[in-house]
C-alpha positions in Angstrom: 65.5 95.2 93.8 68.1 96.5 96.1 71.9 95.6 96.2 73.9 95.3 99.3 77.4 93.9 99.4 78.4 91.3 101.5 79.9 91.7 105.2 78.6 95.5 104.5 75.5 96.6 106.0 72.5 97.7 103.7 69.0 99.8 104.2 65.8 98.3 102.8 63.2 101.3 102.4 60.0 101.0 103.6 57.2 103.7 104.6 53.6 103.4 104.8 51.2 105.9 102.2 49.4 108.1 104.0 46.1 107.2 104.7 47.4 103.3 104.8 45.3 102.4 108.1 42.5 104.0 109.9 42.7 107.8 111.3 41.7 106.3 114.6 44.7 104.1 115.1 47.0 106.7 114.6 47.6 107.6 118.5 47.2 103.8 119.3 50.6 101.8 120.4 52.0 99.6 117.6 55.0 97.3 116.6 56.6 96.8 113.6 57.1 93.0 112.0 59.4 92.5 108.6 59.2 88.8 107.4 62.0 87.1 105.2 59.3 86.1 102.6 57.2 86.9 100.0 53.9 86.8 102.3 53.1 86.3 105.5 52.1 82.3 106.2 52.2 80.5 109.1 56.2 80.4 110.6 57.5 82.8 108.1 60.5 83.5 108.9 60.8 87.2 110.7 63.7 89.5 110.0 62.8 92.6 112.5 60.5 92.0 115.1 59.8 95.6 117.1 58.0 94.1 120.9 59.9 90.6 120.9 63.3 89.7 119.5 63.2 86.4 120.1 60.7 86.2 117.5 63.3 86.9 114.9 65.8 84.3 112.8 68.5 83.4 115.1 70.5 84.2 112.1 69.4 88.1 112.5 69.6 88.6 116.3 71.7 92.3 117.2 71.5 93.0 113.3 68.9 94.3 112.9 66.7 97.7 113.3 64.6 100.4 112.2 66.0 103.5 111.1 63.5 105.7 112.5 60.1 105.6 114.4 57.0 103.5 113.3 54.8 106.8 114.3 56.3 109.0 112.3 55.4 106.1 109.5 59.1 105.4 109.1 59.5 101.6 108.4 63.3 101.0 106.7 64.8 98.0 107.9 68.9 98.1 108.7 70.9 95.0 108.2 74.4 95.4 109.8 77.1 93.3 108.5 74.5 91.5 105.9 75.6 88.0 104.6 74.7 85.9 101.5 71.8 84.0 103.3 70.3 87.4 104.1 69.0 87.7 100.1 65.9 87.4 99.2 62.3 89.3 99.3 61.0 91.2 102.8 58.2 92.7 103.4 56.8 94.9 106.6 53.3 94.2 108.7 52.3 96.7 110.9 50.5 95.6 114.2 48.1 97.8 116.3 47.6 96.8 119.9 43.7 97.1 119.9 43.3 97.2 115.7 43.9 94.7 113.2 47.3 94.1 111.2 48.5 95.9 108.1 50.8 94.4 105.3 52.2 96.4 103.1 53.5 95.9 99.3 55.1 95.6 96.9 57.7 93.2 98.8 61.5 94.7 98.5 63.9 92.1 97.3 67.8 92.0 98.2 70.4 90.7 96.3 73.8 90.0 98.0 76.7 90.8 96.3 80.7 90.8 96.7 81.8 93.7 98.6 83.0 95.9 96.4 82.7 99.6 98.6 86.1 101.3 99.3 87.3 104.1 101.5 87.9 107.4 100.2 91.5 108.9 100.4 91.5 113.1 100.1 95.4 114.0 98.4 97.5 116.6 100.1 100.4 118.1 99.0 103.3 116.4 100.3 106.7 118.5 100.6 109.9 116.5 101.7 111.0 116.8 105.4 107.7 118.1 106.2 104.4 117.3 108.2 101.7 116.5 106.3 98.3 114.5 107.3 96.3 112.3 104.4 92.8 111.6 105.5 90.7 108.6 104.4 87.1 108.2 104.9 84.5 105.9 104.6 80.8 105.9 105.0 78.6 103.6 105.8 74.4 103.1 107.5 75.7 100.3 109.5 76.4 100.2 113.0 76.7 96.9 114.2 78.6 94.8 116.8 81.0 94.5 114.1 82.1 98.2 112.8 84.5 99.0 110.3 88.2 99.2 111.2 90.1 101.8 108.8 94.5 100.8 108.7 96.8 102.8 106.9 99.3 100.7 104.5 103.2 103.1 104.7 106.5 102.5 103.6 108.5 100.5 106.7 110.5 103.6 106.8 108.1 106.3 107.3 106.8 106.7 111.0 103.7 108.4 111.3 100.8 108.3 113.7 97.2 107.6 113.0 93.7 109.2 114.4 90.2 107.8 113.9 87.0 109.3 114.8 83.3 108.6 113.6 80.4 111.1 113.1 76.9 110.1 112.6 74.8 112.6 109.7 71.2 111.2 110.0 71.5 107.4 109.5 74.2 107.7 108.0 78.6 106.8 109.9 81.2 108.5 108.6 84.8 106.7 109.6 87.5 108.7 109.1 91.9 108.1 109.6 93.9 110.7 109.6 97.5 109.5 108.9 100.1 111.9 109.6 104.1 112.0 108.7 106.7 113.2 107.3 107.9 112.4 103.7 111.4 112.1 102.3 112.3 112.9 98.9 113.0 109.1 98.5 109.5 108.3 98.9 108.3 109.7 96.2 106.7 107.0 93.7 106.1 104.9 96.9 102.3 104.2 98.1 100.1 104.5 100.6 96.5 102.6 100.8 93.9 102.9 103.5 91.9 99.5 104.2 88.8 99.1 105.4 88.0 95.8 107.3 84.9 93.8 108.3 85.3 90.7 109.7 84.5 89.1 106.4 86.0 91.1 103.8 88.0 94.2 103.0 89.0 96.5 100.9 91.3 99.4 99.7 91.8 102.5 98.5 95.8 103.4 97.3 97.7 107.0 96.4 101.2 107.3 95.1 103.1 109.9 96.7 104.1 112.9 95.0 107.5 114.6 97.0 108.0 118.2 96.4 111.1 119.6 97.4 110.5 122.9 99.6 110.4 125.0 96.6 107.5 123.0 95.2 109.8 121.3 92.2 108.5 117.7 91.9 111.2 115.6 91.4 112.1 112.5 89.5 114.1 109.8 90.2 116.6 108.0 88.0 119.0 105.2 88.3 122.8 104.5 87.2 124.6 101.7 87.6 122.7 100.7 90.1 123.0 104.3 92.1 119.8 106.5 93.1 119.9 109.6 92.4 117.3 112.3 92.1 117.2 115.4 90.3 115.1 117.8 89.1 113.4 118.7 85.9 115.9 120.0 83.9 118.3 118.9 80.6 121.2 117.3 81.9 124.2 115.5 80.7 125.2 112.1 81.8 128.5 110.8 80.6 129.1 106.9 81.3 130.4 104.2 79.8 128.1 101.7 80.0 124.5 101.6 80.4 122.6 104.7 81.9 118.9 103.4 82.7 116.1 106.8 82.8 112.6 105.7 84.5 113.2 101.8 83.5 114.3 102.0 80.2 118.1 101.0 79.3 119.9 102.9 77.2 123.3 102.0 75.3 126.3 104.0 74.4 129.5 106.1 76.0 127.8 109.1 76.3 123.8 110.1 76.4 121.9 113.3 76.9 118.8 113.0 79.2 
């Protein structure tokens, strides 16, 4: 059984044995037909038809295709952007133009899941007042009318500017966005998440920021009567007469050391 999650796209593996059909039909012409049922029976429904879409489910039109070449006995069926109504068994017939059919077994069943894949963010070192670019990535076989869209999530008061581009290893896309901008020491503790969208679902991927000053300190931040203030990580004295509050917890008394 094979899991795919939904609004996704998903592979379903499929390539004849050698020796599967006759040496003799190995030069002849040939198209590929994956049903949408257990067997093949009179109006089964077809998934992938190779010489004549219109053949197919109306409900699979532009979504599906064959990751390689029925000659070099590659038969894997892509579904782009694969919904719940897409589960179920599949299997492949292959059809010679002056030879008889083939089907092959055993049948491959789907199961149709939530969607639960989520880009990939690579961490950087992030050093106040300066440039820094985060990438996120995400990879996917499908490449449908409806490709993934990869958004950035920033704090409303960090500009930055963001840069897509998609490779292609083998079957397989790679989406990547390369957010780029420059940090204040405020920001650190704040987040950033990279989303991925389909037109059905979504999902995201976060990273808390961690500022360096420009001598590579990391900072903390603590709050006094209300008053940010950052410093760094060292033993300091704090004389108040009230409350002094380190990292959310309150502390009473006239005078505290941190």
């Amino acid at each position: 059984m094979l899991a795919g999650g939904s609004g996704s796209g998903r592979v379903l593996p499929m390539g004849p044995p050698d020796g599967s059909y006759p040496s003799c039909l190995e030069n002849q012409p040939r198209g590929g037909v994956r049903f949408n049922n257990e067997k093949q029976i009179p109006w089964a429904p077809i998934a992938f038809h190779s010489k004549d879409h219109s053949h197919e489910l109306p409900r699979f039109h532009h979504r599906t295709r064959l990751s390689g070449d029925l000659k070099d006995g590659d038969c894997s069926l892509i579904i782009n952007n694969i919904r719940r109504e897409d589960a179920g068994p599949y299997f492949f017939r292959i059809e010679f133009d002056n030879g008889p059919s083939h089907n092959y077994y055993p049948v491959t069943q789907l199961h149709v899941s939530d969607f639960t894949d989520k880009p990939t963010i690579f961490p950087a070192e992030i050093i106040a007042g300066k440039r820094v670019d985060v990438s996120c990535t995400f990879n996917t076989t499908c490449n449908g009318t409806a490709a993934p869209v990869l958004t950035w999530d920033t704090p409303t008061d960090v500009p930055g500017s963001v840069s897509n581009t998609v490779t292609q290893h083998g079957i397989t896309l790679t989406y990547t966005s390369v957010l780029t901008l420059i940090p204040l020491l405020k920001h650190h503790g704040h987040t950033l998440s990279c989303r991925v969208r389909y037109p059905s679902v979504s999902s995201e991927r976060t990273l808390i920021l961690t500022v360096q000053d420009s001598g590579g300190e990391i900072l903390h931040v603590i709050q006094i009567l209300g008053i940010r203030a950052v410093i760094f990580l060292v033993a300091v004295d704090i004389t108040i007469a009230g409350v002094c509050v380190w990292e959310g917890q309150t502390v009473k008394g006239s005078r505290q050391t941190v």
